[in-house]
C-alpha positions as CSV (number, residue, x, y, z in Angstrom):
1,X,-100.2,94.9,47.8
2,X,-102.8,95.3,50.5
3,X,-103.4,92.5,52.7
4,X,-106.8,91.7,51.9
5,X,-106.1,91.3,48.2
6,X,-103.0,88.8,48.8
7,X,-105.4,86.6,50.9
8,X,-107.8,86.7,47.9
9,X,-104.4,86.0,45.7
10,X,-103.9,83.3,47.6
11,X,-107.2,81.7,48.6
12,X,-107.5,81.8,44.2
13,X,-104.4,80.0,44.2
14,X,-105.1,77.0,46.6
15,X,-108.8,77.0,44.9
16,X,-107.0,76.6,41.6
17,X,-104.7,74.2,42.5
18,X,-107.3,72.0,44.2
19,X,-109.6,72.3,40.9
20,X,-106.3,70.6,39.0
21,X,-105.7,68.1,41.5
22,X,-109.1,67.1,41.3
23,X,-109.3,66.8,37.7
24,X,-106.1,64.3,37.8
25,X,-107.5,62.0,40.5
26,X,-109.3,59.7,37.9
27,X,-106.0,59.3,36.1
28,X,-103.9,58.9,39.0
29,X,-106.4,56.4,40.8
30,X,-106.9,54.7,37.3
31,X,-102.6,54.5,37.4
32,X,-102.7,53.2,40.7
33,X,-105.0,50.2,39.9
34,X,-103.2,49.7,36.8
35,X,-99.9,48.9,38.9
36,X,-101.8,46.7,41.8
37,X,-103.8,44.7,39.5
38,X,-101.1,43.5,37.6
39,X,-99.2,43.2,40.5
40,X,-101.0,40.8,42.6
41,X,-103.8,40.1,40.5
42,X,-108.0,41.4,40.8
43,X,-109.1,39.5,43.8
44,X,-106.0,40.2,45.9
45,X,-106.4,43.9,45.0
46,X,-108.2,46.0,47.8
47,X,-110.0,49.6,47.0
48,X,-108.1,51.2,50.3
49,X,-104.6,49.8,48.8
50,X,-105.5,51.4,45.4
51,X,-106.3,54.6,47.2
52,X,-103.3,54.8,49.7
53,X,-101.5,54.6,46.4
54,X,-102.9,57.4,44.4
55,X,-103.1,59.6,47.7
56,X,-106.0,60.0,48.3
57,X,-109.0,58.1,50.8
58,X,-111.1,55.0,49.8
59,X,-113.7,57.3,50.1
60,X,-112.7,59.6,47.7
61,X,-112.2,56.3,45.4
62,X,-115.9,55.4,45.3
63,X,-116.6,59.2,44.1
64,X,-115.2,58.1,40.7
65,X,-115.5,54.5,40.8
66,X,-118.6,52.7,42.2
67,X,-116.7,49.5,43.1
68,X,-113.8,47.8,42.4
69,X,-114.9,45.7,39.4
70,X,-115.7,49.4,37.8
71,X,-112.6,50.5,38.8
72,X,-111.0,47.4,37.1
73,X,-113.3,48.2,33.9
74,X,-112.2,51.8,33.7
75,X,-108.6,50.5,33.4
76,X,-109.0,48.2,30.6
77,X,-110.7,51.1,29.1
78,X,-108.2,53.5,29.6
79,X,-105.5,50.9,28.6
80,X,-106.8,48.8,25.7
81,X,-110.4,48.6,24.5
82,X,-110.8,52.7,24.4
83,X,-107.8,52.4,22.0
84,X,-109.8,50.4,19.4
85,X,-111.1,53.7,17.4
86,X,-107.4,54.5,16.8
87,X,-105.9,51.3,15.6
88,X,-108.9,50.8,13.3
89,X,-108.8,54.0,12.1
90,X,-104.9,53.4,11.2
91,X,-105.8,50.0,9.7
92,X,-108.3,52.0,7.1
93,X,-106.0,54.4,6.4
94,X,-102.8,52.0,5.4
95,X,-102.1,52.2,2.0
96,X,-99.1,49.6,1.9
97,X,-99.3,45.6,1.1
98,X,-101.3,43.4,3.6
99,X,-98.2,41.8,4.8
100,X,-96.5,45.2,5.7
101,X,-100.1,46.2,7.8
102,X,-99.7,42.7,9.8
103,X,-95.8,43.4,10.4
104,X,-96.9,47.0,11.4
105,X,-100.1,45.9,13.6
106,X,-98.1,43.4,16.0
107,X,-95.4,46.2,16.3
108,X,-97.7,48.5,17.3
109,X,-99.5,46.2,19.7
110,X,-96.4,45.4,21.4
111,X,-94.9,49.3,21.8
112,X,-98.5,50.4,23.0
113,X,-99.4,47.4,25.0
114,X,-97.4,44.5,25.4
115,X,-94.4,46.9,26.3
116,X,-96.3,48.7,29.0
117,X,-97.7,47.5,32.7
118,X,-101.0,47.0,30.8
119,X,-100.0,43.7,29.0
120,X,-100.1,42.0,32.5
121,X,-104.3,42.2,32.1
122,X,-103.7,39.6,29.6
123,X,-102.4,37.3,32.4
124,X,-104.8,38.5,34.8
125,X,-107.8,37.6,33.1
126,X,-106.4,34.3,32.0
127,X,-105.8,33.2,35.4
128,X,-109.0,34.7,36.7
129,X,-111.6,34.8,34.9
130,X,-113.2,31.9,35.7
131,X,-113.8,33.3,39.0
132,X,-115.3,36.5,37.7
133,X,-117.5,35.0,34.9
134,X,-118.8,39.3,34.8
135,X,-115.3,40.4,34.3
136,X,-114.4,37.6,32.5
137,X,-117.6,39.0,29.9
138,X,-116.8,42.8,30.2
139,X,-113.1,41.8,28.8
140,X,-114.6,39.2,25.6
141,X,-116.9,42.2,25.0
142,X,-114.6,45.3,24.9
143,X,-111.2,43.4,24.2
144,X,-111.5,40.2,22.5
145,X,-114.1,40.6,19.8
146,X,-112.5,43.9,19.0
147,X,-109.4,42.7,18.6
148,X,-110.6,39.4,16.7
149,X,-112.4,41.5,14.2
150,X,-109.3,43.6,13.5
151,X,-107.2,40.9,12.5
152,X,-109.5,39.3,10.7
153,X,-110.0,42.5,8.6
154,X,-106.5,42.3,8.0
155,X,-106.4,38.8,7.3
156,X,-109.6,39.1,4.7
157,X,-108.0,42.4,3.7
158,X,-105.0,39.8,2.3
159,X,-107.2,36.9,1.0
160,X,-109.3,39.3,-1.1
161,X,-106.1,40.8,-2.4
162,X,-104.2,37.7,-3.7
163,X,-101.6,38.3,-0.9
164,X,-102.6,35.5,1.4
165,X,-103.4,32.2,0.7
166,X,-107.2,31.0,1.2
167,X,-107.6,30.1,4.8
168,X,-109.9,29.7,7.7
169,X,-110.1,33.1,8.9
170,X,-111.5,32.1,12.5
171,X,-108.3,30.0,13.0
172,X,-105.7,32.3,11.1
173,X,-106.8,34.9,13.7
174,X,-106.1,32.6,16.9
175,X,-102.6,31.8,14.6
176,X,-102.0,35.8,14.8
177,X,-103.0,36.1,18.2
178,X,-101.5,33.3,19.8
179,X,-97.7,34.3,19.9
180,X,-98.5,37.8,21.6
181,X,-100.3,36.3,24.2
182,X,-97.9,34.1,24.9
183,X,-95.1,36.9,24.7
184,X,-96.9,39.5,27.2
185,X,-97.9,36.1,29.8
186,X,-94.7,35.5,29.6
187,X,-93.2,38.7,30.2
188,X,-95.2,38.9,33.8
189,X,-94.9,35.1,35.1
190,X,-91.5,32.7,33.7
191,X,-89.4,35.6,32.1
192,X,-88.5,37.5,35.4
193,X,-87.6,34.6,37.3
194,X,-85.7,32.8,35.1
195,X,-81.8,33.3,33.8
196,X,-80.1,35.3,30.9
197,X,-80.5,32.1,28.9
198,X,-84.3,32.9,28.8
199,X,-84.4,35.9,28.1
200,X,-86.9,36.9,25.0
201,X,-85.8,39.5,23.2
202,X,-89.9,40.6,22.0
203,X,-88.8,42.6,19.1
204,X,-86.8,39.8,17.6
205,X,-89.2,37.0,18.7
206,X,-92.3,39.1,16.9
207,X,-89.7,40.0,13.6
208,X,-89.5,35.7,13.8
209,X,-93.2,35.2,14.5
210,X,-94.9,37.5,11.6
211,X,-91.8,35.6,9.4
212,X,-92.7,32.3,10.2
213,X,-96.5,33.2,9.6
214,X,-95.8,35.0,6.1
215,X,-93.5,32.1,5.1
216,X,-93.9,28.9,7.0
217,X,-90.4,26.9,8.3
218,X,-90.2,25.2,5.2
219,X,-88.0,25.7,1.9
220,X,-89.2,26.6,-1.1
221,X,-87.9,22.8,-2.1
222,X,-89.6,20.9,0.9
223,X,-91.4,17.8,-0.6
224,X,-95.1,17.9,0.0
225,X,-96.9,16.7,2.8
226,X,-98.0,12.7,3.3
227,X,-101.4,12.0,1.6
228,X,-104.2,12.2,4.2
């Protein structure tokens, strides 16, 4: 091969393999931030440590990411609210009973978020949002409504069926809620410092959760409760 058409060869090459590098730096930053964040929380997380992380200068950071609150946005995005389309989608297209979709909803949750680095948001956000009231909107916005309005679909999705009892829908979906928040907060602040004896097994304790809120703790021959 002549000389000047291996340089060529090989000037293509390093081109090429730039181009791809630069086409994962979003991802790989967006990874980076994901794994500080939860680590030692937003305000403690610096746009140079991010960086140093990924590889790459702060510099090049602030080509992708105008500050560190976007930065933090593009992860929840990434991680949680930009999954919303697929888990409603999946919700319309369930065919089974209304208790099999909530059994099947908090399983998925879990394996797609409350499994992975990205459930430690949840305890982010409750331990500082009151110091980022903008954050602390961004999140209500693109996380919480979206997932209120999902369960409540599902809950509705029961009542109108006959499969759930009449309730108060607002409060049946903090009742649904409640549990996995407590699960993933507890996965990232008491459950790694504590002994085997407290040790939640989250499969087990969601199986127990959706049980208890299908059936209640109470037998079928429990006498009723004390007049009001």
């Amino acid at each position: 091969m002549p000389l000047s058409k291996f340089i060529c060869n090989a000037k293509t090459a390093v081109h090429a393999k730039r181009e791809r590098r630069k086409e994962a730096r979003p991802g790989e930053l967006l990874e980076a931030a994901l794994e500080l964040f939860v680590e030692k929380g937003f305000a403690a997380t610096r746009a140079e440590e991010v960086a140093r992380l990924a590889g790459v200068s702060k510099g090049t950071l602030f080509l992708y990411f105008s500050s560190k609150e976007e930065l933090f946005k593009a992860v929840v995005r990434e991680n949680i609210s930009g999954r919303f389309p697929e888990w409603n989608a999946e919700f319309a297209a369930f065919t089974g009973s209304t208790p099999d979709l909530l059994r099947y909803c908090l399983k998925v949750w879990w394996e797609r978020v409350g499994a992975t680095k990205a459930s430690g948001i949840t305890k982010l956000m409750t331990s500082e949002a009151s110091n980022f009231p903008e954050l602390a909107e961004f999140y209500r916005h693109e996380v919480i409504e979206p997932g209120h309005e999902l369960i409540r679909r599902i809950l509705q999705r029961g009542v109108d069926r006959g499969e759930f009892r009449s309730m108060d829908i607002t409060c049946g979906v903090y009742t649904v809620m409640a549990p996995m928040m407590f699960l993933m907060t507890w996965k990232h602040s008491f459950g790694p410092c504590l002994g085997d004896g407290s040790v939640i097994d989250p499969e087990a304790f969601i199986a127990q959760q959706v049980d208890t809120l299908l059936h209640g703790i109470c037998t079928s021959t429990a006498p009723p409760p004390p007049p009001q």
